[in-house]
MDAnalysis code that builds the backbone (N, CA, C; Angstrom):
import MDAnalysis as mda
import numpy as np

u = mda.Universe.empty(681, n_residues=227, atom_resindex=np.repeat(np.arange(227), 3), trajectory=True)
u.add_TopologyAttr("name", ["N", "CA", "C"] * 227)
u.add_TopologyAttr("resid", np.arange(1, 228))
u.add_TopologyAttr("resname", ["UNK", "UNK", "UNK", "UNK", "UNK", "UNK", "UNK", "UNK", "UNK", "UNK", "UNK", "UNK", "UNK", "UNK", "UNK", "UNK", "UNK", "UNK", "UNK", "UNK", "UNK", "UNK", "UNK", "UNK", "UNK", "UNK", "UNK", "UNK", "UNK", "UNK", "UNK", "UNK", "UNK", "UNK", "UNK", "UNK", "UNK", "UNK", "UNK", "UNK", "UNK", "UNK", "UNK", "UNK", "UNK", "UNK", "UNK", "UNK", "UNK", "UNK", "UNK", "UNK", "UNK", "UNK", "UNK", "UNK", "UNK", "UNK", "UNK", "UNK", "UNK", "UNK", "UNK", "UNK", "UNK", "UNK", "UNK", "UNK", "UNK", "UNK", "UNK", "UNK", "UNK", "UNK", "UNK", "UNK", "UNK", "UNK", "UNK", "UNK", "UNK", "UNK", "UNK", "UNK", "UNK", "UNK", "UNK", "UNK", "UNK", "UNK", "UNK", "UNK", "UNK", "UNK", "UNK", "UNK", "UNK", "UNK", "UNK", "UNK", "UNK", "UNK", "UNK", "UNK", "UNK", "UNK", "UNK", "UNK", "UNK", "UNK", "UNK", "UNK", "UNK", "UNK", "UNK", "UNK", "UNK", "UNK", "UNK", "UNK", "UNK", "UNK", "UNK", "UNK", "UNK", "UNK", "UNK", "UNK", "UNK", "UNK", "UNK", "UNK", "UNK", "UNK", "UNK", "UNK", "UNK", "UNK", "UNK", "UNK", "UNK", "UNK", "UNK", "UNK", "UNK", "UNK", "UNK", "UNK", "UNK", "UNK", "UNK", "UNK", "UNK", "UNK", "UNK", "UNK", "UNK", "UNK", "UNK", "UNK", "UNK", "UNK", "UNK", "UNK", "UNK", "UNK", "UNK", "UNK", "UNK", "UNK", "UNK", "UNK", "UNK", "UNK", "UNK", "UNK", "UNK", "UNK", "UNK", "UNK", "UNK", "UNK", "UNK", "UNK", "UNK", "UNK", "UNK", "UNK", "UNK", "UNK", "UNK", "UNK", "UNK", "UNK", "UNK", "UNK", "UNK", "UNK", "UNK", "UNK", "UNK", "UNK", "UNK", "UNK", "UNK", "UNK", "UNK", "UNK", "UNK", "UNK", "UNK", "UNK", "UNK", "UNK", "UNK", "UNK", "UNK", "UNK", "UNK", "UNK", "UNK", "UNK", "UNK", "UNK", "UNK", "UNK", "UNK"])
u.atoms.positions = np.array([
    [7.870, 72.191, 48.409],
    [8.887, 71.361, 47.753],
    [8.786, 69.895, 48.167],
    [8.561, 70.129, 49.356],
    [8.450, 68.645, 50.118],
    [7.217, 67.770, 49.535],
    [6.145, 68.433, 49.007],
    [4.926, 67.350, 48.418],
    [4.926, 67.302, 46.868],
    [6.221, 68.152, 46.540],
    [6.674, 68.011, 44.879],
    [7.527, 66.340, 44.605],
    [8.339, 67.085, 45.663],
    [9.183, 65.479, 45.706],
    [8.257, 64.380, 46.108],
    [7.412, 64.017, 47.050],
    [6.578, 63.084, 47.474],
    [5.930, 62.697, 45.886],
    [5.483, 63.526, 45.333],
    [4.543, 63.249, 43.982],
    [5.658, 62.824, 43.176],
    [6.494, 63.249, 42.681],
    [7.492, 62.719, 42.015],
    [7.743, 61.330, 42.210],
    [8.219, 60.953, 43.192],
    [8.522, 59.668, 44.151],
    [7.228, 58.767, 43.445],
    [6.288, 58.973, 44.062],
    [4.891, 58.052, 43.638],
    [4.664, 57.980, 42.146],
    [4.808, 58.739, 41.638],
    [5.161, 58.597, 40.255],
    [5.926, 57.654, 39.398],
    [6.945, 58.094, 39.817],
    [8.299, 56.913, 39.552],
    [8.112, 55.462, 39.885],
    [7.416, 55.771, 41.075],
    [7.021, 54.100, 42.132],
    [6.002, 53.011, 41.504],
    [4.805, 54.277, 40.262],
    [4.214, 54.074, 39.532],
    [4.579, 53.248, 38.392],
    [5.689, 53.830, 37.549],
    [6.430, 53.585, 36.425],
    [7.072, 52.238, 36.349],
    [7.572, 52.282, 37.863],
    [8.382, 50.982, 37.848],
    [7.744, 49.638, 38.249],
    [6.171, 49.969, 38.540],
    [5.497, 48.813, 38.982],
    [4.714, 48.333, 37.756],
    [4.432, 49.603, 36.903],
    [3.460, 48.938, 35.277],
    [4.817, 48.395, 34.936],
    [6.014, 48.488, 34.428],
    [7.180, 47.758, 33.868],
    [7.397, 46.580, 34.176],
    [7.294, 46.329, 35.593],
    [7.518, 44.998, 36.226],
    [6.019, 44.228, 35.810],
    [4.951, 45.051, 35.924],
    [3.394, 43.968, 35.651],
    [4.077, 43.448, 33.874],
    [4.642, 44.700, 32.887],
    [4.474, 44.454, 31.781],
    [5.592, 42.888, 31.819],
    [6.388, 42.981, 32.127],
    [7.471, 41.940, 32.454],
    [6.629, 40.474, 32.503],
    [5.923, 40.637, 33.476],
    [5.382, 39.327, 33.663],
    [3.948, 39.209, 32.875],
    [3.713, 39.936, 31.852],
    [2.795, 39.897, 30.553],
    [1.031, 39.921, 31.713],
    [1.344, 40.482, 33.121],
    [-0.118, 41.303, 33.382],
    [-0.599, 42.386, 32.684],
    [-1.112, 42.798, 31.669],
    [-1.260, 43.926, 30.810],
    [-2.257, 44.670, 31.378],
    [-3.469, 43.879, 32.085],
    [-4.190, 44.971, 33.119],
    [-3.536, 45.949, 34.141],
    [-2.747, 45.112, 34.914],
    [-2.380, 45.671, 36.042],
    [-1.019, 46.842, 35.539],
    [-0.708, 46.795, 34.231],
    [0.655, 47.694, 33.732],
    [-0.079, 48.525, 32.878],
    [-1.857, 48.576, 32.976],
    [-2.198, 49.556, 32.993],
    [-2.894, 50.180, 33.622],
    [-3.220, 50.166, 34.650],
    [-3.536, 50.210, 35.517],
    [-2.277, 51.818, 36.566],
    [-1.130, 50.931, 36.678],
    [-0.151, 51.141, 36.782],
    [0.397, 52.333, 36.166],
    [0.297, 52.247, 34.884],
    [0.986, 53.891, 33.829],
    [-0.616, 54.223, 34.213],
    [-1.756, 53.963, 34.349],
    [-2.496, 55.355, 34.295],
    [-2.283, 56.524, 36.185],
    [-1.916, 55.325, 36.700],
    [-1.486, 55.718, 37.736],
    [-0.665, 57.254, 38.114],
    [0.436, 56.799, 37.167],
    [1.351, 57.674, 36.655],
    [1.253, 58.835, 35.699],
    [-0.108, 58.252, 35.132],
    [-0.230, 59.578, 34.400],
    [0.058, 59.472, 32.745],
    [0.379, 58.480, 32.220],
    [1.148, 57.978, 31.471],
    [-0.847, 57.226, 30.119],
    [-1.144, 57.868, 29.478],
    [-2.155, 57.295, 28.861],
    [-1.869, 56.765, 27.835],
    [-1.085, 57.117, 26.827],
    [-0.522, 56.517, 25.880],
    [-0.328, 55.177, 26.034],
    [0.151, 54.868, 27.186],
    [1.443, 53.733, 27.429],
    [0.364, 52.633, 28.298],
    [-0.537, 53.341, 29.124],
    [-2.219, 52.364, 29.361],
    [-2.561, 51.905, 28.389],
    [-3.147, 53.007, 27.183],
    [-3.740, 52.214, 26.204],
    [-3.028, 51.369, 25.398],
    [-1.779, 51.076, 25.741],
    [-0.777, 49.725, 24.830],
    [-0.779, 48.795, 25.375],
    [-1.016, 49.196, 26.851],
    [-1.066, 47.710, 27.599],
    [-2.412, 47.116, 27.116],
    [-3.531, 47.564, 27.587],
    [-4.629, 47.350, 27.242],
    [-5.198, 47.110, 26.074],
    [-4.321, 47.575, 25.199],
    [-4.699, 46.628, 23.943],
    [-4.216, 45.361, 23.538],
    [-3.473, 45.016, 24.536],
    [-2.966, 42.879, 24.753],
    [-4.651, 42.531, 25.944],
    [-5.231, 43.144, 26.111],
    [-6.387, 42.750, 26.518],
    [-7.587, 42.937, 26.261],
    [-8.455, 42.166, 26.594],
    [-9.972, 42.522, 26.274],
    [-10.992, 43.058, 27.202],
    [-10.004, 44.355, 27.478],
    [-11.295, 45.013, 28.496],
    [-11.552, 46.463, 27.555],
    [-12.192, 45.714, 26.009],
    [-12.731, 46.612, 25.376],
    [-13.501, 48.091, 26.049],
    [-14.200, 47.651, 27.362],
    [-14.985, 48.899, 27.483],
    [-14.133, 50.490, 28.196],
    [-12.680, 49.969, 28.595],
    [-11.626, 50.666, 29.293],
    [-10.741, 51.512, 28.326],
    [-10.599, 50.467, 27.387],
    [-9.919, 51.180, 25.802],
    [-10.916, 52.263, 25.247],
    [-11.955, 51.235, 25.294],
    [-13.169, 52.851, 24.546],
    [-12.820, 54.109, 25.050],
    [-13.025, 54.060, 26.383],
    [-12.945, 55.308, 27.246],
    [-11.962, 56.057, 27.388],
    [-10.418, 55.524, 27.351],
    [-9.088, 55.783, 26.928],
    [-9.014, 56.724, 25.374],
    [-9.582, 55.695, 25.280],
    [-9.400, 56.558, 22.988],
    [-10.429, 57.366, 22.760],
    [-11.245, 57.540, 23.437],
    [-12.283, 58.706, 23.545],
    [-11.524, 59.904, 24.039],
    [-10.860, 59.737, 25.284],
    [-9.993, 60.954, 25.708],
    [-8.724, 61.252, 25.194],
    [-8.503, 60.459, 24.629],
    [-7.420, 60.508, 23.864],
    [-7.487, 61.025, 21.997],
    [-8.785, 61.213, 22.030],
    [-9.433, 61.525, 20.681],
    [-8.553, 60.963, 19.478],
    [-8.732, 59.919, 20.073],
    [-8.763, 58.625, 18.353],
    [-9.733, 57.835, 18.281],
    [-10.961, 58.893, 17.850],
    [-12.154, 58.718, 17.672],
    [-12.128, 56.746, 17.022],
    [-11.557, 56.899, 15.930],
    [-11.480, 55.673, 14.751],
    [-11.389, 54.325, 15.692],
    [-10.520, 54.774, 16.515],
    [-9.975, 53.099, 16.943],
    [-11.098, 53.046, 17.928],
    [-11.601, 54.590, 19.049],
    [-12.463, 53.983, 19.972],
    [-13.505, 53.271, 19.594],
    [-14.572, 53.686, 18.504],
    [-15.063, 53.117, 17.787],
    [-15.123, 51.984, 17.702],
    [-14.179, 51.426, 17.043],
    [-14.094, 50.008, 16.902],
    [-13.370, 48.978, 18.162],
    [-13.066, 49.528, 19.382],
    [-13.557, 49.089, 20.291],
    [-14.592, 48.743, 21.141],
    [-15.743, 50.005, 20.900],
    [-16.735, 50.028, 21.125],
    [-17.829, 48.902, 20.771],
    [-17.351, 48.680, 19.148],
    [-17.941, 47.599, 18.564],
    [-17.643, 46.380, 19.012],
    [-16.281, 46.211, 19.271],
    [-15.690, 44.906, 19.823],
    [-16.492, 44.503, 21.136],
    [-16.715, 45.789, 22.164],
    [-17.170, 45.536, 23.471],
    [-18.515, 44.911, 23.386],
    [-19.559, 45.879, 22.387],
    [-20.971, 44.928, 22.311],
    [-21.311, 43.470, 21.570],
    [-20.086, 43.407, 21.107],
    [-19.906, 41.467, 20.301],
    [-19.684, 40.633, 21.700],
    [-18.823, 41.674, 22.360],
    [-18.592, 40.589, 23.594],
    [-19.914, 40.819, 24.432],
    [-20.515, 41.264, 24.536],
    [-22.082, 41.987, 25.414],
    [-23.645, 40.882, 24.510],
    [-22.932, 40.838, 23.150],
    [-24.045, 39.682, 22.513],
    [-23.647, 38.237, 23.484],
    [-22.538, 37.743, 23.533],
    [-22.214, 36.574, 23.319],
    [-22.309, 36.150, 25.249],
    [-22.794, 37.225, 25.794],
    [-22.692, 37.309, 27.359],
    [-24.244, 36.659, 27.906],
    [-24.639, 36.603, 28.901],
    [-26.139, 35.554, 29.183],
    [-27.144, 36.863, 29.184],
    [-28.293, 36.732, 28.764],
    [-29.154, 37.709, 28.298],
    [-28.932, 39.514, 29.767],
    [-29.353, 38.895, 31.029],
    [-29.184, 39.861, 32.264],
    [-27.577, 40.521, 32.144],
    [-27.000, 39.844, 31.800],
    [-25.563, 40.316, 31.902],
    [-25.348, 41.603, 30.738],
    [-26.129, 41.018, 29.710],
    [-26.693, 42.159, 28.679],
    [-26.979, 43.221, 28.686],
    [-27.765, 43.593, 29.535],
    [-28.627, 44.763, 29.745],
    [-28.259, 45.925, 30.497],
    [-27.001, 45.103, 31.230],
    [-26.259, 46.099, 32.165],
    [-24.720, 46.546, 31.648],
    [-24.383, 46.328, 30.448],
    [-23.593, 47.029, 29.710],
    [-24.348, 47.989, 28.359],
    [-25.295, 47.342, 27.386],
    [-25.542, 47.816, 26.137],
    [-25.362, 49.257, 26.039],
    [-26.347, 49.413, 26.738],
    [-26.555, 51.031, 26.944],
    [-25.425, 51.757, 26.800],
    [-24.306, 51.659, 28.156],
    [-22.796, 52.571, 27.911],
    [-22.533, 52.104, 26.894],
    [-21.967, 51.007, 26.417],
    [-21.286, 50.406, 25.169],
    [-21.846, 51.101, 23.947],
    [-23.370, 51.062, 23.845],
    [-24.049, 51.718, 22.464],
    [-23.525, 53.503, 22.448],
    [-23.759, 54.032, 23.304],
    [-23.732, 55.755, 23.826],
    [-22.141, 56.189, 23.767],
    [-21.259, 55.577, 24.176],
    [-19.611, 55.902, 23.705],
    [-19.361, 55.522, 22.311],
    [-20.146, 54.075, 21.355],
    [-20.004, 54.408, 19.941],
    [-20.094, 55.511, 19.706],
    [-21.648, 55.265, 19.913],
    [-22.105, 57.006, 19.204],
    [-21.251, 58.448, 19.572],
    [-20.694, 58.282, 20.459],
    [-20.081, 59.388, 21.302],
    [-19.109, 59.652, 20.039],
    [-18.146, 58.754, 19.710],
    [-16.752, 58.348, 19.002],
    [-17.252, 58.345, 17.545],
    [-18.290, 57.583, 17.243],
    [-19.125, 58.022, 15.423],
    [-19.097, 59.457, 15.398],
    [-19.981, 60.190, 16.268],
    [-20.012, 61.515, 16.203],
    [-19.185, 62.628, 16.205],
    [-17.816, 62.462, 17.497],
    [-16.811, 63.043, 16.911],
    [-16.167, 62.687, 16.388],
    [-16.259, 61.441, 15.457],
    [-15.356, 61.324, 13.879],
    [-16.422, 61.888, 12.853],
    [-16.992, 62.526, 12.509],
    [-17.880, 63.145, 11.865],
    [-18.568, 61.886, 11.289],
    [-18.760, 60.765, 11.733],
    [-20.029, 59.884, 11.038],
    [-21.482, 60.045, 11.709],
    [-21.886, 61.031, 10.919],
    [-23.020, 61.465, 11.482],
    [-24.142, 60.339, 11.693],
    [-24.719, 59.491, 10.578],
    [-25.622, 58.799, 10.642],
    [-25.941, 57.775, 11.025],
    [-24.124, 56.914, 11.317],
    [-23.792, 56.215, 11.905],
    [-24.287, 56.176, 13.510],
    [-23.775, 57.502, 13.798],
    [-24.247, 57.971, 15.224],
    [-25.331, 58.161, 15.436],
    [-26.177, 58.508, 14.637],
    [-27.297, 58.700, 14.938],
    [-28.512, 57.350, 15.349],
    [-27.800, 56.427, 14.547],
    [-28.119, 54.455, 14.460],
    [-28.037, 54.300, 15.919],
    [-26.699, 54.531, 16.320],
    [-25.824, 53.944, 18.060],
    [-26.799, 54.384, 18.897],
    [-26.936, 56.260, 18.738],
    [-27.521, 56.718, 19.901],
    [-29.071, 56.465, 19.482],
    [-30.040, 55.676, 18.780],
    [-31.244, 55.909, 18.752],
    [-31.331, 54.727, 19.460],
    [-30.507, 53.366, 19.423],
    [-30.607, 52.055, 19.488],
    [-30.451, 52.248, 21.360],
    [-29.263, 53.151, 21.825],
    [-28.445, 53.121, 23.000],
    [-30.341, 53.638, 24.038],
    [-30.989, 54.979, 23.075],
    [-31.954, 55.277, 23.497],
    [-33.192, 54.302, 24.269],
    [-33.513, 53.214, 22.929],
    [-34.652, 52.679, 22.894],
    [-34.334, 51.932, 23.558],
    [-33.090, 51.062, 24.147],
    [-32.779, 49.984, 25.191],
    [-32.676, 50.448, 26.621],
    [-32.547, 52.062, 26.667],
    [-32.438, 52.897, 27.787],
    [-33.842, 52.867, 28.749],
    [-34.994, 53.154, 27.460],
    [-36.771, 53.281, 27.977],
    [-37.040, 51.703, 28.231],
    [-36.077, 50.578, 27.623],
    [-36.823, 49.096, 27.477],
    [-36.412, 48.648, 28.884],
    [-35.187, 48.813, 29.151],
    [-34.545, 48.404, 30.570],
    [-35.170, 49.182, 32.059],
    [-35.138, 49.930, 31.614],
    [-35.429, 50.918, 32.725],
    [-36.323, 50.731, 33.911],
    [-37.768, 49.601, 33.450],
    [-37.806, 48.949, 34.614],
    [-38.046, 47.860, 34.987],
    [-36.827, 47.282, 34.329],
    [-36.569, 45.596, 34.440],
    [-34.983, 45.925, 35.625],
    [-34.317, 46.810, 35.855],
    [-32.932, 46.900, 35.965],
    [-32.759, 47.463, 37.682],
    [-31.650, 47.158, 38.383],
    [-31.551, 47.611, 39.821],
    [-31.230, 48.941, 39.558],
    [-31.793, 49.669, 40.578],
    [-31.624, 50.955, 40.315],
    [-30.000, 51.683, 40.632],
    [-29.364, 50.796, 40.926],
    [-27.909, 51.299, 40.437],
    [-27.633, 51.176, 38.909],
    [-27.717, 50.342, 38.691],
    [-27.436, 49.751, 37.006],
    [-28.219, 51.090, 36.369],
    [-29.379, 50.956, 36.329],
    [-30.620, 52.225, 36.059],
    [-29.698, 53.591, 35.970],
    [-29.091, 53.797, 37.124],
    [-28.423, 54.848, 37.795],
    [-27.364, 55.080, 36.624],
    [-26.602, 54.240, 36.616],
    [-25.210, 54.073, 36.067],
    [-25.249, 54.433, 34.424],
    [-26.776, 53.739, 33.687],
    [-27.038, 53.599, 32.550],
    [-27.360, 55.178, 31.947],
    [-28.151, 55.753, 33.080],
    [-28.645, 57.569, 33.255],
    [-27.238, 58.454, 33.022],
    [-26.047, 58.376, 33.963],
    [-25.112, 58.721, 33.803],
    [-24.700, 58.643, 32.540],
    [-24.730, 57.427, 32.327],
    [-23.959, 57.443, 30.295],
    [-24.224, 58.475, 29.629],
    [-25.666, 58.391, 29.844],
    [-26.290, 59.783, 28.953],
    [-25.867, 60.566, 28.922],
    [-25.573, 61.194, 30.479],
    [-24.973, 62.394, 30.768],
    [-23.644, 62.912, 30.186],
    [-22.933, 61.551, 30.449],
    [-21.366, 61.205, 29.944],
    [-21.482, 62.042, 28.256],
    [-22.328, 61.109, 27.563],
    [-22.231, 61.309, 26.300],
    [-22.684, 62.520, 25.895],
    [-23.744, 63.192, 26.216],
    [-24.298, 64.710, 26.365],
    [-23.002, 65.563, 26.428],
    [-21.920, 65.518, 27.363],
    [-20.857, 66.266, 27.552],
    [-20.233, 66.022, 26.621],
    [-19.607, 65.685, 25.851],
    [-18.844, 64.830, 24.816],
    [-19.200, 65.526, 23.391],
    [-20.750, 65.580, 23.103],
    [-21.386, 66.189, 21.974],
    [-21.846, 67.528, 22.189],
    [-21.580, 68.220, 23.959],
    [-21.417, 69.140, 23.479],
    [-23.552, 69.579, 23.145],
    [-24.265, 68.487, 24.204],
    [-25.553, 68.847, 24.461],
    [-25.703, 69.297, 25.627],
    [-26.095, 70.077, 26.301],
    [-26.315, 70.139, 27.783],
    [-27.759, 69.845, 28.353],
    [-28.437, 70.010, 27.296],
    [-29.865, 69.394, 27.802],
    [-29.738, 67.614, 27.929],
    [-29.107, 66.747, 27.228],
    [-28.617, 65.754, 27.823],
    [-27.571, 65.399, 28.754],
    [-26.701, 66.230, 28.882],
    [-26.530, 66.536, 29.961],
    [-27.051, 66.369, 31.740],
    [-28.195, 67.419, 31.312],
    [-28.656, 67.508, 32.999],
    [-30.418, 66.115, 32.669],
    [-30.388, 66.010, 31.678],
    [-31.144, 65.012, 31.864],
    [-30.967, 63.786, 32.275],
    [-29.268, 62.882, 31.891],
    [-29.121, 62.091, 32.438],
    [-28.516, 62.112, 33.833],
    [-28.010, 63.049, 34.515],
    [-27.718, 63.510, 35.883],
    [-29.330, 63.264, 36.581],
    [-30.174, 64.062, 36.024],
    [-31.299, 64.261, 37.139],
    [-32.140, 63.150, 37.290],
    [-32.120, 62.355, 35.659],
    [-32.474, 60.411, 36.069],
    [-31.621, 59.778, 36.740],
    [-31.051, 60.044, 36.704],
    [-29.671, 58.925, 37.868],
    [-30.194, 59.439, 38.948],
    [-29.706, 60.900, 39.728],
    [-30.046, 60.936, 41.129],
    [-31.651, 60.299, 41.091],
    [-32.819, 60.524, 40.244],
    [-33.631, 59.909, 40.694],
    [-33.572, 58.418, 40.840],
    [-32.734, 57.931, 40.620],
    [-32.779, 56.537, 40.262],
    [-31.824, 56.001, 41.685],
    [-30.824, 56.503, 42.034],
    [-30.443, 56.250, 43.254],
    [-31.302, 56.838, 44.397],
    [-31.421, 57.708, 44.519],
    [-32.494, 57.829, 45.358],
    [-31.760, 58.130, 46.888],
    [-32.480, 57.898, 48.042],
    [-31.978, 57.620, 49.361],
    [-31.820, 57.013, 49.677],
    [-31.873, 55.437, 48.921],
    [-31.683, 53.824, 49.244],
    [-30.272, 53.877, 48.689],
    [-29.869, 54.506, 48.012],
    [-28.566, 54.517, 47.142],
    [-27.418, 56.369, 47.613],
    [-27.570, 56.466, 48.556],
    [-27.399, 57.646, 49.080],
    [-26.083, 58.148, 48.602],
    [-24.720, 57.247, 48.985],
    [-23.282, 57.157, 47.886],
    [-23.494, 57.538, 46.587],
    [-23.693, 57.031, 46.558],
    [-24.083, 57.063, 44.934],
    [-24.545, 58.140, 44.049],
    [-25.428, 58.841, 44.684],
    [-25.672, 59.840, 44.704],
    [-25.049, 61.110, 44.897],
    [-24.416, 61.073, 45.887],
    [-23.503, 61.838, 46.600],
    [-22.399, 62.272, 45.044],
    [-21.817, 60.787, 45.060],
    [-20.803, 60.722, 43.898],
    [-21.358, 60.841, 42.817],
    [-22.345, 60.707, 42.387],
    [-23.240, 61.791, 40.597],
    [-23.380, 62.821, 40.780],
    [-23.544, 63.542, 42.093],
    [-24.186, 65.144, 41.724],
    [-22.636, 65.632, 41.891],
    [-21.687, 65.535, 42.107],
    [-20.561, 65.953, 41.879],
    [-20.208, 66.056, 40.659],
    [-20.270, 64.492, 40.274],
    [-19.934, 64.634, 38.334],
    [-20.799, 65.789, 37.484],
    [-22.182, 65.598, 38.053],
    [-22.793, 66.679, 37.909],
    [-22.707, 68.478, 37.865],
    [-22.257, 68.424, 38.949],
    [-21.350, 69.885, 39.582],
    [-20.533, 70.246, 38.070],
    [-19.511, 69.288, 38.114],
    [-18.131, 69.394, 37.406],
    [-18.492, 69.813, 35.689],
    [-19.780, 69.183, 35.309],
    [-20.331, 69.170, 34.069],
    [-20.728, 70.154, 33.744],
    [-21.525, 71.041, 34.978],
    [-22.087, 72.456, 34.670],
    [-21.957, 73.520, 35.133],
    [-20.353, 73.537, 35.365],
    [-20.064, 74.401, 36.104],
    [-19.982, 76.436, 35.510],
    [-20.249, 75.958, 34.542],
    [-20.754, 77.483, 34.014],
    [-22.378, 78.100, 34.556],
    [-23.117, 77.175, 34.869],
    [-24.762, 77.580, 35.088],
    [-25.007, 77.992, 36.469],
    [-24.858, 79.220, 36.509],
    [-24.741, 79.279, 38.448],
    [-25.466, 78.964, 39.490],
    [-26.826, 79.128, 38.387],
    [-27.974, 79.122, 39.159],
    [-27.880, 77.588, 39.451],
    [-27.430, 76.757, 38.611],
    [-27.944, 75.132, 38.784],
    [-27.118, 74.597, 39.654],
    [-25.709, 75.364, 39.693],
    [-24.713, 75.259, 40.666],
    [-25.197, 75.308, 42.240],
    [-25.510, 76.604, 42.303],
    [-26.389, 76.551, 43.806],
    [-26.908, 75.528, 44.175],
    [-27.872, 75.680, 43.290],
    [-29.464, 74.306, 43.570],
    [-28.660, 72.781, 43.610],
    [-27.729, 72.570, 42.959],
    [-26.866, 71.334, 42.968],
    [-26.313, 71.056, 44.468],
    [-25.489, 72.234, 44.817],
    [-24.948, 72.510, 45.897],
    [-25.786, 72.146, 47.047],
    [-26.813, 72.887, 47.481],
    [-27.821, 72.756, 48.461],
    [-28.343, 71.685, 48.687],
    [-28.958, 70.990, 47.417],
    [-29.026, 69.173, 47.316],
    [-27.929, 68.418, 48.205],
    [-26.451, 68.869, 47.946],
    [-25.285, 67.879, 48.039],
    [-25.454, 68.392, 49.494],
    [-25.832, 69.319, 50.122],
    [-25.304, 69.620, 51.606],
    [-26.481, 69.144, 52.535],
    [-27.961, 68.713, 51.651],
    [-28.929, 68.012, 52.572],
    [-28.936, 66.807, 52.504],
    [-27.835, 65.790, 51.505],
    [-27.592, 64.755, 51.142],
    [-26.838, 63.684, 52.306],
    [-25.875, 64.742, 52.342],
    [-24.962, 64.687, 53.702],
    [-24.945, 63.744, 54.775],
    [-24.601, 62.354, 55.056],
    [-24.645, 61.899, 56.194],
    [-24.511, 62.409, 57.113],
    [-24.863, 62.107, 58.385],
    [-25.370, 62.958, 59.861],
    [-23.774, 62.241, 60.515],
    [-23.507, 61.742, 60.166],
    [-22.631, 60.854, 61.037],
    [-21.857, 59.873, 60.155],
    [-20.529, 59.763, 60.250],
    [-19.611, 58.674, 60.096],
    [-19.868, 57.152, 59.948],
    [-20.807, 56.957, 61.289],
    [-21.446, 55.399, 61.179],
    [-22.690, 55.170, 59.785],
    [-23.314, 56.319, 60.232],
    [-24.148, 56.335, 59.253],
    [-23.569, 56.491, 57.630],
    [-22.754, 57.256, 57.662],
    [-21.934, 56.811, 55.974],
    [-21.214, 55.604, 55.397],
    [-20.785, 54.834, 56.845],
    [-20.115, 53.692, 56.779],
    [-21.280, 52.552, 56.655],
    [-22.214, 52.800, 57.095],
    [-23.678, 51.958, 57.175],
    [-24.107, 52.046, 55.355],
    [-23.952, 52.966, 54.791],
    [-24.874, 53.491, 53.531],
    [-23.196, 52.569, 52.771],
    [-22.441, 52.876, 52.808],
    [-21.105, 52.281, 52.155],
    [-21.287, 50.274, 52.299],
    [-21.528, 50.196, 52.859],
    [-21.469, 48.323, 53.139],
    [-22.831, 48.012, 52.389],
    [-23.772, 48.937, 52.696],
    [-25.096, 48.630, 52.020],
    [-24.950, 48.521, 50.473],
    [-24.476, 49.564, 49.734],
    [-24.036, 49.846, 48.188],
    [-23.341, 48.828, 48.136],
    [-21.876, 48.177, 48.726],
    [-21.201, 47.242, 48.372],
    [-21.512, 46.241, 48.109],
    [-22.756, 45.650, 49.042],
    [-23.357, 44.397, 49.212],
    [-24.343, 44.467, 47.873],
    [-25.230, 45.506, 47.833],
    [-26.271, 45.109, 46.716],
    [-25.402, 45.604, 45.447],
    [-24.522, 46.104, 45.055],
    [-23.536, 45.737, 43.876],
    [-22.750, 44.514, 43.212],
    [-22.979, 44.019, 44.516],
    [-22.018, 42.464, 44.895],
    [-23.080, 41.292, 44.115],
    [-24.006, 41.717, 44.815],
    [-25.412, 40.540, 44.393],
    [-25.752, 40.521, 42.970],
    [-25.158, 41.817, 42.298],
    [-26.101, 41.836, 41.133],
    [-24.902, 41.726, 40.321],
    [-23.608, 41.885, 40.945],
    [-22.682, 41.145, 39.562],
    [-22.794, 39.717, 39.669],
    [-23.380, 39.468, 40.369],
    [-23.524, 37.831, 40.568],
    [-24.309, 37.068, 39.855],
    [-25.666, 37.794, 39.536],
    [-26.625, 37.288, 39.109],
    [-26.539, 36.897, 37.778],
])
């Protein structure tokens, strides 16, 4: 009872802090705030007084209003043209692969088929121009979108390019994909195991040593939103 009420409490504590952001017309942070809470509807209203097109996509994707994600989606890669060429390369990919995600379950088949061939061919063009987090991150999409349509061979294909792509230089990172991973295939037992066994030789030896691999990721994430 006692961690019913605690959740309740934080909840509420939630509610009343997106109200107060909405008050003072922060629309990020009041959504931020209701997603906190649990509250998605009331995120994606805030967020549509803003232009963090690629947050709405992802919202109205789960929220299956295919139509509007869509045309957020579109909105996000106008803003991805008009961005400096490098800055480019490290959105297209997700941005192209959640169209298609959102074409496809609105039944525009051919449409989707345009997004994801385009999302494809910029996937093989980047791939080794790009830091292998970005690389990493771009692999995941795949995966993302594979689940979504309901492929599983894209699926474990963009999982098993990402972990290759993070690697042991990127050890976090890793750690945190083969989980998403886990969660994606959790019907396949056999892959479950083999997933499993990966995640338990993955394992930092030590605390310092995870805190060492954590400052490392931060720093070369840091550099390359910079660039």
């Amino acid at each position: 009872m006692e961690r019913i009420a605690k959740n309740l409490l934080k909840t509420e504590l939630w509610r009343q802090a997106a109200r107060h952001f909405e008050m003072a017309d922060q629309h990020a942070e009041s959504a931020a705030a209701w997603l906190a809470a649990g509250h998605h509807d009331k995120a994606i209203n805030s967020l549509l007084k803003t232009d963090d097109h690629a947050q709405l996509t992802a919202l109205l994707l789960e929220a299956k209003r295919y139509k509007e994600a869509a045309k957020q989606a579109r909105l996000w890669l106008e803003n991805i043209d008009q961005a400096p060429q490098k800055r480019q390369s490290k959105k297209t990919v997700q941005a192209l692969l959640l169209l298609a995600a959102a074409l496809h379950l609105d039944q525009q088949s051919d449409q989707a088929i345009t997004a994801y061939d385009r999302a494809r061919e910029k996937l093989d063009q980047l791939r080794k121009d790009l830091p292998p987090i970005t690389n990493g991150k771009n692999w995941e999409s795949l995966a993302t979108y594979g689940a979504m349509v309901k492929r599983p061979d894209l699926v474990r294909l963009g999982y098993e390019k990402a972990l290759a792509a993070y690697g042991r230089t990127f050890n976090l990172q890793r750690l945190r994909c083969v989980e998403d991973y886990l969660k994606n295939v959790a019907d396949d037992f056999y892959l479950v195991q083999e997933l499993k066994k990966r995640r338990a030789d993955w394992q930092p030896k030590s605390n310092m040593k995870k805190e060492r691999e954590r400052l490392w990721e931060v720093l070369v994430e840091l550099e390359d939103d910079l660039r």
